[in-house]
N, C-alpha and C positions, 0 to 999 in steps of 0.2 A: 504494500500500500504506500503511496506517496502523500504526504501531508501538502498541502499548500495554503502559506501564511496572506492573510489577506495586507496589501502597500499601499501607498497614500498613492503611488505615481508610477510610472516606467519612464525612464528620457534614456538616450543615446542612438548610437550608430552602429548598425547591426547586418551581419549577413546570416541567410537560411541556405541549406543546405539544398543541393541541387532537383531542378524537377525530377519527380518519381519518372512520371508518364515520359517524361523524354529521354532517361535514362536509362529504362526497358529498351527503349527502341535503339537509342546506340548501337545497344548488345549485339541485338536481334537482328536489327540489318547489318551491320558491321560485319556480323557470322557470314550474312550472304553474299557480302559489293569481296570483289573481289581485288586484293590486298591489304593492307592495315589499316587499319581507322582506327582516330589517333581521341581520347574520349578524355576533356580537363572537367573538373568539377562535377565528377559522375558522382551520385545517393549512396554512399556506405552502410545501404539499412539492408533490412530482412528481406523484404519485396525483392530490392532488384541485383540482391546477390542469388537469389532463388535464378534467374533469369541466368546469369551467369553459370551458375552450376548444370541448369538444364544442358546451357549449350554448348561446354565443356564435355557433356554425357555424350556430345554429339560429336565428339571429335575437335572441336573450336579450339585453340589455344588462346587463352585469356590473360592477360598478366596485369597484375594490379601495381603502379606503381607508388610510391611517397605519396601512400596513406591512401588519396582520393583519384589519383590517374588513372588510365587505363588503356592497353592496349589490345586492341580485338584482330588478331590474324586470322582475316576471312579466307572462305575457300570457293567462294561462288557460291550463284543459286543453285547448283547440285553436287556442292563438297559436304552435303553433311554427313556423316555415316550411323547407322543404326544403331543406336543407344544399348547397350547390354547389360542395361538395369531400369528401374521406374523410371521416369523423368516424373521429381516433386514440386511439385509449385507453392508450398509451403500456406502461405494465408494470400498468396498474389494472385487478385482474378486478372491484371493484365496479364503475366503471365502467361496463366493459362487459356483462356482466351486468343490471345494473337498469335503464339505457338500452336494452337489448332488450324491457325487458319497457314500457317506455316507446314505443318506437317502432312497437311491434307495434297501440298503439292511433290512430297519427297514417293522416293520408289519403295520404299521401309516402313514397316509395320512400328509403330510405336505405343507405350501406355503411358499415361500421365495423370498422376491423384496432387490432392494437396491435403489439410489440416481438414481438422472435423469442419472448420468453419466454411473452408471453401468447398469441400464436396459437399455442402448442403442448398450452394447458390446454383444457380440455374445456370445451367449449358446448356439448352435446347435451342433459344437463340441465336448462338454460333452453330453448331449441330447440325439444325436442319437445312440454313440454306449451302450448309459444305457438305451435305449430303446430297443436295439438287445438283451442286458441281459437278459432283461424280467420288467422292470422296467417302469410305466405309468407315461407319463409325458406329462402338458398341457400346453400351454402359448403360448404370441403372435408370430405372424410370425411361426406357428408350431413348437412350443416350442425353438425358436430360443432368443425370447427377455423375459426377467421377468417382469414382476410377473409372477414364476412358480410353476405350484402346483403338485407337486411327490406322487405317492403313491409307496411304493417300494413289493417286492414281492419275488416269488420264481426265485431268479437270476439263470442262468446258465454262465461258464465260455465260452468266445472267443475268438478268435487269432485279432485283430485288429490293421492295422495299421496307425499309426497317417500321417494325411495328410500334416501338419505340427507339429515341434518337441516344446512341450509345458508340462513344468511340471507340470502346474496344470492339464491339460486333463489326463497325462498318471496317475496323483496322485490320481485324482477321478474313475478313471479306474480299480486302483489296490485299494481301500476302498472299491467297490463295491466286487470287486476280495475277499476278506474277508469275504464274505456273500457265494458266488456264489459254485454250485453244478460244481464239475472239474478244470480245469487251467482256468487261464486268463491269457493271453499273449497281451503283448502290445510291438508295434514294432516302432522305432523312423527313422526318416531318418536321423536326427542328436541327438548324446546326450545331453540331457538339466540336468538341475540339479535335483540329486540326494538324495536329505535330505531324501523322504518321504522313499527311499529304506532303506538306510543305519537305519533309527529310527525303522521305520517296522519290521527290521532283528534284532535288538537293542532290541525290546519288544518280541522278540518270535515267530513271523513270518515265515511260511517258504517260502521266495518269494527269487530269486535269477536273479544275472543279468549276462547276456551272450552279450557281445558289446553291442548291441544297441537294445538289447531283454531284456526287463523284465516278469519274470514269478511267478504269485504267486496261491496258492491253500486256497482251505477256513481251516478259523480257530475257533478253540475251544474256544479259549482267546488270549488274549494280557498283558504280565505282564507289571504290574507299574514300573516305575524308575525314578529316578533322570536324569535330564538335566541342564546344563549349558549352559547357550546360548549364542555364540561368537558372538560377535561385528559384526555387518553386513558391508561384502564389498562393498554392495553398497552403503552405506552413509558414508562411507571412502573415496571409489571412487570422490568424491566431495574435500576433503582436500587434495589428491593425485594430481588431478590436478590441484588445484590452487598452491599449494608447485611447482610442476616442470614448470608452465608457470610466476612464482614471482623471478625476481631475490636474491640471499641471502636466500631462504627459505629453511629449512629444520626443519620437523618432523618426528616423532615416535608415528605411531598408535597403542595401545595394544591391543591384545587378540582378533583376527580377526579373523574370519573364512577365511577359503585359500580352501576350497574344491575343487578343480580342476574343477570343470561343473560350478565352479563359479569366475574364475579368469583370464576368456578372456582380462580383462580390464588391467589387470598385464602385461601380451602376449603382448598388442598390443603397451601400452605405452613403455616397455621395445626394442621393432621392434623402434620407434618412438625416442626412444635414452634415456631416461628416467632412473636414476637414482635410482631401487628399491633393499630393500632387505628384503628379511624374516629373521627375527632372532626368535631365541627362540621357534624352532619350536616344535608343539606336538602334541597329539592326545584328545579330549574330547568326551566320548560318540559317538567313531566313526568317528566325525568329527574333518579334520585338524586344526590345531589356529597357528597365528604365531602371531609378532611384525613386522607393516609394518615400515622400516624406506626409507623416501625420502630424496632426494636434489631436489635441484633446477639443471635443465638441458635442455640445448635451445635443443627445440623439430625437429625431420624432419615428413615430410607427408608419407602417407603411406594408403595400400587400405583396409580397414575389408571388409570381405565377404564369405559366406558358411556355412562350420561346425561351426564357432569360433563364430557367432552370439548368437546362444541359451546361450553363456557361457557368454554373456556380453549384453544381448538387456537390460537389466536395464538400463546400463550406456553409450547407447549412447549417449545421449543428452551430458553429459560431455564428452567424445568423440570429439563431436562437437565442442566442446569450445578447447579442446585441437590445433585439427585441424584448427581453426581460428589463432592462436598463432604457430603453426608449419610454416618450411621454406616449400614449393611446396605444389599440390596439391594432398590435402586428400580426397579417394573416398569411402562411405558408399552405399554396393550393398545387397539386399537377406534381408531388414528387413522391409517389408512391415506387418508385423504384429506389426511396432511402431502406424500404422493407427489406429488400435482398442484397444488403452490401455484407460487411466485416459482421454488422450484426442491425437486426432490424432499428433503424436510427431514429426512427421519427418517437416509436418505442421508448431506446436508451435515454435521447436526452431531453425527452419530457418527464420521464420518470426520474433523472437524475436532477432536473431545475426543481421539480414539483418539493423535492425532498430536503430541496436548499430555501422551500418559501414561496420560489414562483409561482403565481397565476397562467399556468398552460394548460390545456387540454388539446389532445392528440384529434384528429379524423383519419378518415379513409385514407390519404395523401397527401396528409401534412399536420398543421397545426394552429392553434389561435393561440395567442401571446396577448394576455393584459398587462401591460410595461408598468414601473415605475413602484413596485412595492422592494422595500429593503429585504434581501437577501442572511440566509441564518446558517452556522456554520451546520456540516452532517456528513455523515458518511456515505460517498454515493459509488456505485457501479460504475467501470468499463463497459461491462461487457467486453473484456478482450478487445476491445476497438479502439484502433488508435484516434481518429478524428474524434470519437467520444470523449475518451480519457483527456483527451490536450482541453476540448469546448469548455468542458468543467470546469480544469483548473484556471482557464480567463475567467471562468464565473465566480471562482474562487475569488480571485487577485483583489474584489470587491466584496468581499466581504472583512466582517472585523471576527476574525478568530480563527482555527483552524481546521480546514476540510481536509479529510480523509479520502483519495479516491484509491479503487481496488481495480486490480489487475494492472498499474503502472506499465509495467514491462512491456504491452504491445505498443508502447509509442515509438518503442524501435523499429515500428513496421512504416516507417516513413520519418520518425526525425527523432533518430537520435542525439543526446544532448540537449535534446528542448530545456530539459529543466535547467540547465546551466546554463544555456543561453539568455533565459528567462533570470535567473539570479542576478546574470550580468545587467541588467535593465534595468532592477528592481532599482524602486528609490522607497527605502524603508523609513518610518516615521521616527 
């Protein structure tokens, strides 16, 4: 269990540890562009050393250099060799997700499980339409739960639209699309984030995106390159809002990724009154980077819901916390697939606020948030969730006395160190 002391403030100048979502993909294409790709500021977490190990199983030589480098000796899109053991994905649905759609294009039988949590989340959404490809795939609940065992084959290209807007579906969609005989077209009903496009196009790809169509055609190769990999907004998302819900606070996050499919959370705290700005803005490898700098700014309510979900379902849970600490009330509508992540979220962090005091009550797809009542210290659940575990402890930071959260440890599944980082911020009374 981690205690966290509630502070009068945060100030300083801080970096987050690099994007998850773009540091899977490094790996992952890196395994297939053919020569080295060269990876600075890769995620030393749970997740996407899972991804490494997979593709290590697979033949890939990975070398991890001073501490956070990394280099990936690819072998092409058909050097990988068949795995002769599990391939585990531990708690990572990327992972396993976009390695399905990876696997469905090799000549090699493969199986691939992860943790209690993740063979409980739904794989039939990738599954079936890599099974319309031409791709064999077996496991429980008709190939809905893992342990799943893939054999991949002679894929053909299809027009398929997502039933809902999910970038790891449409990512393993267009991997397969890399193998596949014709176009594959994948169609979103909203657009989610785009890293796997923009890198794809980045190594040589000829995949192009038309609004809320992605189309890609098979390839020859994939060339190696260099990656820098910006600060992930979701684990800033976390310093964001404890800065504007702390009186006196103010920081400066460097070197963040700002991709627009990925800065709903910016949108809605900015609607919300919020004091942000980007400086320093640029381009790396495709992808935008700024300087996030906050203040502190008393928060109002306000409703997320629709398009702007996919661009921020990471960071509802803080969200949530924000919304406890805003004047009126806040309404969270359209994110029922918080149900089937790490752990049902809309769930964990209405029962973990309710427990600290909050005014929320859960629905079908989200939740209602009556702002503006004082917070009590309490001992509250993970759930083994890291975006859980971290929401709390910003809900913590505002209160006066000491919160208990249980299961700490999965916040290594995306940012380890938080809590030292966080120490480092602190401006204690």
């Amino acid at each position: 269990m981690m205690k966290i002391s509630g502070v009068n403030s945060i100030r300083g100048e801080l970096t987050v540890p690099g994007d998850k979502s773009i540091s899977h993909r490094t790996v992952m294409f890196g395994s297939l562009a053919d020569g080295i790709t060269e990876i600075k500021g890769f995620l030393m977490a749970e997740d996407c050393l899972r991804t490494v190990d997979c593709f290590r199983k697979m033949g890939i030589e990975i070398e991890i250099t001073c501490g956070k480098d990394v280099l990936v000796h690819g072998k092409g899109l058909y050097g990988l060799k068949k795995p002769q053991e599990l391939l585990y994905a531990g708690n990572s649905g990327t992972t396993m997700r976009l390695l399905l759609g990876i696997l469905a294009g090799q000549s090699f039988e493969a199986e691939i499980t992860g943790d209690n949590s993740l063979n409980k989340r739904p794989m039939a959404r990738v599954t079936t339409p890599l099974r319309l490809m031409g791709a064999e795939i077996e496991g429980r609940d008709d190939a809905n739960l893992a342990p799943l065992k893939i054999k991949g084959g002679q894929l053909k290209g299809i027009e398929y639209t997502l039933p809902v807007a999910s970038a790891q579906v449409k990512s393993a969609l267009l991997l397969a699309g890399l193998y596949a005989r014709g176009e594959t077209r994948v169609i979103e009903p909203y657009r989610s984030r785009n890293h796997t496009e923009l890198m794809l196009k980045h190594m040589g790809a000829n995949i192009n995106t038309d609004d809320k169509t992605v189309t890609i055609v098979r390839a020859n190769k994939l060339k190696a390159t260099a990656f820098c990999v910006p600060g992930d907004i979701s684990s800033a998302a976390y310093f964001i809002v404890a800065c504007c819900i702390l009186p006196g606070s103010s920081i400066t996050i460097k070197d963040v990724g700002v991709n627009s499919t990925r800065t709903g959370i910016l949108d809605v705290l900015n609607e919300m009154g919020a004091r942000i700005e980007l400086k320093n803005k640029r381009l790396k490898n495709g992808e935008p980077i700024a300087d996030i700098s906050v203040q502190h700014s008393p928060l109002k309510s306000t409703v997320i819901q629709g398009d702007i979900i996919p661009r921020l379902i990471d960071e509802i849970p803080v969200l949530a916390v924000a919304g406890v600490f805003a004047q009126g009330t806040t309404v969270v509508k359209d994110a029922a697939e918080l149900k089937v992540k790490e752990s049902n979220r809309i769930k964990s962090i209405v029962e973990g606020l309710k427990k600290m005091g909050a005014w929320i009550e859960e629905t079908s797809d989200g939740f209602v948030i009556r702002g503006g009542r004082e917070l009590h210290p309490a001992e509250v659940d993970s759930y083994g969730d890291h975006r859980i575990a971290m929401s709390l402890a910003v809900a913590a930071l505002k209160v006066r006395g000491v919160t208990g959260i249980k299961d700490w440890e999965c916040v290594n599944v995306s940012f380890p160190g938080f809590a030292e980082l966080l120490d480092k911020v602190k401006q204690k009374a």
